[in-house]
Backbone as a chain_set.jsonl record, in Angstrom:
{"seq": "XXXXXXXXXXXXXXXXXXXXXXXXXXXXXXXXXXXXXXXXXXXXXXXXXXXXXXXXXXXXXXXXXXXXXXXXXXXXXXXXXXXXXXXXXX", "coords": {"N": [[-3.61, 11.548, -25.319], [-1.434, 10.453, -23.76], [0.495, 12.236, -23.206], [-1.421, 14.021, -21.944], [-1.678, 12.836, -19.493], [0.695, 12.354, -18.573], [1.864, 14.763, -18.36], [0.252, 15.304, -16.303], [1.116, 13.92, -13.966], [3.69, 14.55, -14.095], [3.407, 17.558, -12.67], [2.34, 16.612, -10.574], [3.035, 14.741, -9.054], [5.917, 14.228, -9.059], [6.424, 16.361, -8.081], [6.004, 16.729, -5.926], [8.08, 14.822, -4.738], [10.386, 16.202, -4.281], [9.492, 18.186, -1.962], [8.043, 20.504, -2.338], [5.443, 20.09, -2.71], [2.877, 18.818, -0.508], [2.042, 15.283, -0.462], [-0.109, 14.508, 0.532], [-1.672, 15.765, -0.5], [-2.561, 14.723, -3.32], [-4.124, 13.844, -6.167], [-6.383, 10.941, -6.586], [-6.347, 8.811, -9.173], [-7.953, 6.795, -11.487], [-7.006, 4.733, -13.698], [-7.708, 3.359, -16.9], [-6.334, 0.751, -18.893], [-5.218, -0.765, -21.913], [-3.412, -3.69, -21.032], [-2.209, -5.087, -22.775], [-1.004, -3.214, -24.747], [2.255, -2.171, -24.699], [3.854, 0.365, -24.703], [2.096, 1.702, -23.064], [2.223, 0.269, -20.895], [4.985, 0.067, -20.191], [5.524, 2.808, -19.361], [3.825, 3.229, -17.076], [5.286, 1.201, -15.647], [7.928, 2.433, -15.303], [7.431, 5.267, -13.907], [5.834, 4.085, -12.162], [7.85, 2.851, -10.889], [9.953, 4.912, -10.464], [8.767, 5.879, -8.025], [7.032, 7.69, -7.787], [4.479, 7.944, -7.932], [2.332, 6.48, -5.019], [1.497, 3.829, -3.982], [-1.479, 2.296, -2.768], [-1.349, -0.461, -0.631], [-3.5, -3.373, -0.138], [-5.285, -3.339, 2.997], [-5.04, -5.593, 5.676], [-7.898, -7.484, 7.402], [-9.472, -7.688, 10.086], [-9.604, -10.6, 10.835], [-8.163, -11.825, 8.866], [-5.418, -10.953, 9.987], [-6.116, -12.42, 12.485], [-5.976, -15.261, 11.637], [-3.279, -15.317, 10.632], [-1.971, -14.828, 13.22], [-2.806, -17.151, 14.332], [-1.654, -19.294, 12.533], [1.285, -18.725, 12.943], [1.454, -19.637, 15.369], [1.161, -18.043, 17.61], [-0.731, -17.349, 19.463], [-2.265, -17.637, 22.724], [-3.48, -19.732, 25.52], [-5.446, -19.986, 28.188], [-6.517, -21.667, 31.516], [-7.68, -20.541, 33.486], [-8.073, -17.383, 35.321], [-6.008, -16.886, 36.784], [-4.581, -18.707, 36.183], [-3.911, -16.881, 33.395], [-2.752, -14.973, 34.311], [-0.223, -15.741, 35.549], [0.892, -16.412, 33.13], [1.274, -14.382, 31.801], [3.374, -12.596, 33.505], [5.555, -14.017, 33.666]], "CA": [[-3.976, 11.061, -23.998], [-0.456, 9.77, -22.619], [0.954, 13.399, -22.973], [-1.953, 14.476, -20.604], [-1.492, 11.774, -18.503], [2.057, 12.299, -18.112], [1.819, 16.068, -17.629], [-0.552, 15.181, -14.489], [1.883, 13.352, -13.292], [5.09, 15.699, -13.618], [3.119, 18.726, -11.928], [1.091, 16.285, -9.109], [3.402, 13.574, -8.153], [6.875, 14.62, -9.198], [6.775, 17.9, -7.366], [6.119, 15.8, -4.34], [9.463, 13.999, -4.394], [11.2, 17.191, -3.749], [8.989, 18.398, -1.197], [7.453, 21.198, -2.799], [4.177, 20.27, -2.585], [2.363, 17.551, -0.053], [1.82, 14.428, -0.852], [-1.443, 14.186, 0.96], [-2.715, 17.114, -1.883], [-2.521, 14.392, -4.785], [-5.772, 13.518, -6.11], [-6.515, 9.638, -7.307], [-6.858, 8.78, -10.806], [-8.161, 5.706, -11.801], [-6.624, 4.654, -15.322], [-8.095, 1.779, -17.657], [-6.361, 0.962, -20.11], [-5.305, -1.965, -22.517], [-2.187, -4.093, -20.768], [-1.556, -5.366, -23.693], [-0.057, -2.13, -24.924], [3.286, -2.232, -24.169], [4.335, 1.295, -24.226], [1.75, 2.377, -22.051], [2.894, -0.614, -19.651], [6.569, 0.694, -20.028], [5.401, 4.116, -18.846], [3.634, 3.355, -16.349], [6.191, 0.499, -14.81], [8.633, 3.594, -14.88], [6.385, 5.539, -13.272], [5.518, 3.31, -10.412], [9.389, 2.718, -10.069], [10.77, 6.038, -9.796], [8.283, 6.103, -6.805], [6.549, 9.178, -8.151], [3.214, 7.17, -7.447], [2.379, 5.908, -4.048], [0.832, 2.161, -4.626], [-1.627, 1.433, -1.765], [-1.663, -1.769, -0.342], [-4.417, -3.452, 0.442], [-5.323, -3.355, 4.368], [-5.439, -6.833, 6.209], [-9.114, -6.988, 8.181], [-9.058, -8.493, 11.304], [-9.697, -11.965, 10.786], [-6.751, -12.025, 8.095], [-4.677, -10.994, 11.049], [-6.027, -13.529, 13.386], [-5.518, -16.244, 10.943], [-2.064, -15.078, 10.556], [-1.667, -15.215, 14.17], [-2.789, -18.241, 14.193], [-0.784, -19.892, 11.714], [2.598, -18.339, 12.701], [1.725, -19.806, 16.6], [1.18, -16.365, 18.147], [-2.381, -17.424, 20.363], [-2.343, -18.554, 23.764], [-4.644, -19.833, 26.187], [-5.262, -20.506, 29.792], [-7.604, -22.653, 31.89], [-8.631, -19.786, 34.415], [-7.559, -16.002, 35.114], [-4.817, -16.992, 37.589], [-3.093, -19.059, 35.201], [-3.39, -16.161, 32.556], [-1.742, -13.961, 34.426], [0.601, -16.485, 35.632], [1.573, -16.949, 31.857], [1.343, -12.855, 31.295], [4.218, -12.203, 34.187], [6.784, -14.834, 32.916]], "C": [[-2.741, 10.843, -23.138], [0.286, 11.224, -22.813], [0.357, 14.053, -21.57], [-1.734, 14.002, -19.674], [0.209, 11.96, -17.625], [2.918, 13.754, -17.814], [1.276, 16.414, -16.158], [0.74, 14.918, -13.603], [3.112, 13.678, -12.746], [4.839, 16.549, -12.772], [2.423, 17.877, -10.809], [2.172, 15.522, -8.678], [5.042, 14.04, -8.204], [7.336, 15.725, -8.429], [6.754, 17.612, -6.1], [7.467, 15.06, -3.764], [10.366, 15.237, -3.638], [10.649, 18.392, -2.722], [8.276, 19.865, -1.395], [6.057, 21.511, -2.867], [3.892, 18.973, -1.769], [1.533, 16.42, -0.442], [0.309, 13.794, -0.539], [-2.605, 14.778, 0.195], [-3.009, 16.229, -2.866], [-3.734, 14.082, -4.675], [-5.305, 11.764, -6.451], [-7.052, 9.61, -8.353], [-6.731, 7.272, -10.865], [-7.832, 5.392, -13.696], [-7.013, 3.385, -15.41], [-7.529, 1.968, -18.59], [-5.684, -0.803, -20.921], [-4.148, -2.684, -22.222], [-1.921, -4.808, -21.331], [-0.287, -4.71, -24.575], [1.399, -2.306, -24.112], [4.326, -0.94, -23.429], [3.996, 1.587, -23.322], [1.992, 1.331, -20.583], [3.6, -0.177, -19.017], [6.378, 1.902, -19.145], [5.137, 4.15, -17.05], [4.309, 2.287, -15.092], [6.835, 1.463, -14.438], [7.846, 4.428, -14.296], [6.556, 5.366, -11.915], [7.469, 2.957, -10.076], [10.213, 3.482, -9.63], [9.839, 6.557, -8.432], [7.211, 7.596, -6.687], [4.817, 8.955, -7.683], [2.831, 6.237, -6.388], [1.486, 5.201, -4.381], [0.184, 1.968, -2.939], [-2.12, 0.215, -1.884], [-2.727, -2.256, 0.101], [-4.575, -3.421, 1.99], [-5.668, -4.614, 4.627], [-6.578, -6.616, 7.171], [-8.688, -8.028, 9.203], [-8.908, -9.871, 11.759], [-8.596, -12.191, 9.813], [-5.59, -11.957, 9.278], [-4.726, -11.825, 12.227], [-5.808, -14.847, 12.965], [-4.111, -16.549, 11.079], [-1.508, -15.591, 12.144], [-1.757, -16.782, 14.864], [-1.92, -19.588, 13.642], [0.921, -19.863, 12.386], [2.578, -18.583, 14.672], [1.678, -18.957, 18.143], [-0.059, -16.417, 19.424], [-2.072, -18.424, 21.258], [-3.166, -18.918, 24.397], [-4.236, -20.639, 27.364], [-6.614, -20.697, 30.372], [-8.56, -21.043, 33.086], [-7.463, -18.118, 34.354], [-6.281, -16.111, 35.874], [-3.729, -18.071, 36.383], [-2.775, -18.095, 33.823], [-2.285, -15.169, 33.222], [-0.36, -14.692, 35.143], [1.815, -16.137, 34.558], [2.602, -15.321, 31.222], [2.801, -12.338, 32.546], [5.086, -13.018, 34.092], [7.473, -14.237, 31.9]], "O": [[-2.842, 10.995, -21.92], [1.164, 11.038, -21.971], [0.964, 14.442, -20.572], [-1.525, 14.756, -18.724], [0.598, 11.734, -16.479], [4.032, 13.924, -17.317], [1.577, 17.237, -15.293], [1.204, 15.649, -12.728], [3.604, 13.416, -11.649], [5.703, 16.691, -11.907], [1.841, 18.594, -9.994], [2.276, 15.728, -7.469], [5.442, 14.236, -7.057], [8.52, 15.953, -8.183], [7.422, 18.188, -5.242], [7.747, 14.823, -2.589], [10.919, 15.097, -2.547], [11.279, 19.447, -2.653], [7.933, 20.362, -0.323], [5.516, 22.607, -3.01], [4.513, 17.976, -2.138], [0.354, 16.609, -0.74], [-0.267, 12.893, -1.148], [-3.813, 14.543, 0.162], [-3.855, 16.722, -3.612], [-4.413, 13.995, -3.651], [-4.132, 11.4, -6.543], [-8.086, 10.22, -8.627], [-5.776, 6.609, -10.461], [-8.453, 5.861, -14.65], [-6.877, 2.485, -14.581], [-7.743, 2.941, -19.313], [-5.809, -1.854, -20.293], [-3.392, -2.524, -23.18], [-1.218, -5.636, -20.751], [0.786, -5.184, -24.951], [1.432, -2.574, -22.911], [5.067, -0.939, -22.446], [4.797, 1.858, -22.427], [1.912, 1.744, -19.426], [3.505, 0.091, -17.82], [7.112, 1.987, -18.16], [5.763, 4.699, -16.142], [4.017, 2.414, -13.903], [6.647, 1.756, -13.257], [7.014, 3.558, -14.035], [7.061, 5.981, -10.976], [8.013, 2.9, -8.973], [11.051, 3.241, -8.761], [10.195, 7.578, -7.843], [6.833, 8.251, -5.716], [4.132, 9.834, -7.158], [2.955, 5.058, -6.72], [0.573, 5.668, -5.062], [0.912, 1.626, -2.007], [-2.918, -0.243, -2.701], [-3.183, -1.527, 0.982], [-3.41, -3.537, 2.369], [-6.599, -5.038, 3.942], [-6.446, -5.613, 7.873], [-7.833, -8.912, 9.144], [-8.291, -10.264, 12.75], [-7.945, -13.142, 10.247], [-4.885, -12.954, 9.438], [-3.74, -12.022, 12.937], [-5.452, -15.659, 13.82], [-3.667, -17.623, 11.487], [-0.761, -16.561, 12.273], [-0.995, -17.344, 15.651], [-1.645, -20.613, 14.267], [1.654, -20.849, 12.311], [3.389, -17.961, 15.359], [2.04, -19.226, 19.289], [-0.172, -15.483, 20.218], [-1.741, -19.585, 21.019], [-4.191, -18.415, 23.935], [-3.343, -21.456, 27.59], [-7.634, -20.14, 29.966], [-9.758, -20.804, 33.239], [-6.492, -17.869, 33.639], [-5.41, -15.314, 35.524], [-2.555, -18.028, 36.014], [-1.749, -18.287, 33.171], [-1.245, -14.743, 32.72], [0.613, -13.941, 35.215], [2.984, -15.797, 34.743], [3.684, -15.116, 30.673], [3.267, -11.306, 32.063], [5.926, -12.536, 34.852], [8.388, -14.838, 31.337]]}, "num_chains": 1, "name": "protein.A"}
């Protein structure tokens, strides 16, 4: 199994580093496996560190981002439209 696994990976993701093939071609593979194992940990830490595997991030939804904005002071407000744009041409 980690032979196959790690043959995918030389011909799909590896060939991508050196621009040979586009990165938008790779497929997704969902792997389960026991993270207890250590080797197959090891592998796949190296792996994800030589960058050979693009890791997406989750996406923030819009209310995560207005929270944020919130928090970090970012939200203003004004009593009528003349004092927004008051505030907006300062």
């Amino acid at each position: 199994m980690i032979p196959d696994i790690f043959n995918l990976l030389i011909r799909n993701c590896f060939v991508s580093l050196w621009g040979k093939k586009n990165c938008k071609d790779m497929a997704t593979i969902t792997l389960n496996y026991d993270a207890r194992n250590k080797n197959i940990s090891t592998l796949l830490s190296v792996i994800m560190d030589l960058g050979a595997v693009p890791v997406n991030k989750p996406r923030k939804t819009g209310l995560d981002e207005a929270l944020e904005d919130v928090k970090k002071g970012r939200v203003y407000s004004a009593k009528d439209a003349k004092s927004l744009i008051a505030q907006c041409l300062q």
